[in-house]
C-alpha positions as CSV (number, residue, x, y, z in Angstrom):
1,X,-0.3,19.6,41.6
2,X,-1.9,16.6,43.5
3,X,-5.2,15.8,44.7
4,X,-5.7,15.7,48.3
5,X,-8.7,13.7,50.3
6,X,-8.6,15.1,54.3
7,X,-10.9,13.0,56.1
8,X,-11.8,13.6,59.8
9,X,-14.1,11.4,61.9
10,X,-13.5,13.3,65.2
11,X,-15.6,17.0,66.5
12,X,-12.6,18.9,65.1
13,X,-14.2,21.5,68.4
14,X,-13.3,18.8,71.3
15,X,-10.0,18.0,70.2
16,X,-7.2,20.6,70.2
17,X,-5.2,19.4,66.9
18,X,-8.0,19.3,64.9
19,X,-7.4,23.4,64.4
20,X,-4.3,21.6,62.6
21,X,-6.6,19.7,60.0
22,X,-8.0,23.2,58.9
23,X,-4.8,24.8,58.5
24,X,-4.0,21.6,56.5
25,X,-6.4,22.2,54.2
26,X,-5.9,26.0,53.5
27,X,-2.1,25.7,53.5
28,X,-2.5,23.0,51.0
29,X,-4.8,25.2,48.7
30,X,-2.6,28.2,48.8
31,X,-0.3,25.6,47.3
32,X,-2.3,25.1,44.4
33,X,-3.2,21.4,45.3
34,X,-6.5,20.5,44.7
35,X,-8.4,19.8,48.4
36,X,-11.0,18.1,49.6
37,X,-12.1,18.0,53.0
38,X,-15.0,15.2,53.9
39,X,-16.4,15.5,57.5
40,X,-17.9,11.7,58.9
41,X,-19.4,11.0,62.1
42,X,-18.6,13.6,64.8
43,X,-16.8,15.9,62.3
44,X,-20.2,16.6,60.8
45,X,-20.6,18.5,64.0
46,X,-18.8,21.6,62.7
47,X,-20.8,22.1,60.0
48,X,-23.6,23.3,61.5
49,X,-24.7,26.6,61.1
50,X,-23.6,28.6,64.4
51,X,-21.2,26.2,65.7
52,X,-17.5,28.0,66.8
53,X,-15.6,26.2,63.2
54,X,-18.3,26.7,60.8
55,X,-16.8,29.7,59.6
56,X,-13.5,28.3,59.3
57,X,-15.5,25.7,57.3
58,X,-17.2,28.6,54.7
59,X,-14.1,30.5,55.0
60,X,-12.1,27.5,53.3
61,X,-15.0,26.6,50.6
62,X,-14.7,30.1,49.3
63,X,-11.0,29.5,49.4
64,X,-11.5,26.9,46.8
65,X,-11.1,23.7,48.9
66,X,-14.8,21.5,48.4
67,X,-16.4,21.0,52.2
68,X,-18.3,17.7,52.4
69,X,-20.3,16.0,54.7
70,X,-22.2,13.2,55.1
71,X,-25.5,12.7,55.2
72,X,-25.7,9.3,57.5
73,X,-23.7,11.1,60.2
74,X,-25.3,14.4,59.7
75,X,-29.1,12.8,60.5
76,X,-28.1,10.9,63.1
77,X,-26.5,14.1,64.9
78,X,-30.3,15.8,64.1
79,X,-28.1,18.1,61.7
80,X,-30.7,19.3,58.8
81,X,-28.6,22.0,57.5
82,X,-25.2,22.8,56.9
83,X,-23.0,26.5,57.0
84,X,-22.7,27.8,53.9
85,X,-20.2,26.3,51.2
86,X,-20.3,23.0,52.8
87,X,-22.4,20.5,50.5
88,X,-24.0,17.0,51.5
89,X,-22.5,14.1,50.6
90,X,-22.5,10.0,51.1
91,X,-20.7,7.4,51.3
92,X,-20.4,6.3,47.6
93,X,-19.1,9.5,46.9
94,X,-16.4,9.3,49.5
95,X,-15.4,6.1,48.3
96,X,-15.1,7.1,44.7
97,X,-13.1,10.4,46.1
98,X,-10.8,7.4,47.6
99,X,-10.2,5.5,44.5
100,X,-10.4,7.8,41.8
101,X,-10.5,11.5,42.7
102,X,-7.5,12.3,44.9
103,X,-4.2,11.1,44.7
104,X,-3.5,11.0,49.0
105,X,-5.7,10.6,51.4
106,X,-5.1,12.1,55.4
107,X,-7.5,10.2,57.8
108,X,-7.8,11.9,60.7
């Protein structure tokens, strides 16, 4: 199965396809493809603990796809800790997810 890198940039609460990036994710996973979904700049927003798609973010980790975000964006948005399943990341770890550990990447 292949390797997938699903990166979004944008607060997947303001726009209304970013519901669409989720259900990526998980439809991908219930395909046995391996997921991973990194959240940069105002995606980070979602992560918080509380906010309306935090959840949806546990709910996936448990589902087996690895919930990233990153740190930069995080402490800028005053973000010190994250709903449950989704780790801290940075940028060097996004790039190596880029060139070595996925085999597509979705930029949203």
């Amino acid at each position: 199965m292949s390797r997938y890198l699903i990166v979004t940039s944008r607060d997947l609460y303001e726009y209304a396809s970013s519901s669409y990036v989720l259900e990526l994710a998980g439809s991908l996973k219930n395909r046995g493809h391996e997921v991973t979904l990194y959240l940069v700049e105002n995606g980070v927003l979602a992560a918080r603990p509380g906010a309306q798609l935090a959840a949806r973010l546990s709910d996936l980790s448990r589902s087996g796809v690895t919930v990233l975000a990153e740190d930069v964006s995080a402490k800028a948005r005053g973000i010190e800790q994250l709903a449950d399943g989704v780790r801290l990341s940075n940028m060097d770890e996004l790039a190596d997810l880029i060139v070595d550990g996925c085999d597509k990447v979705i930029w949203y």
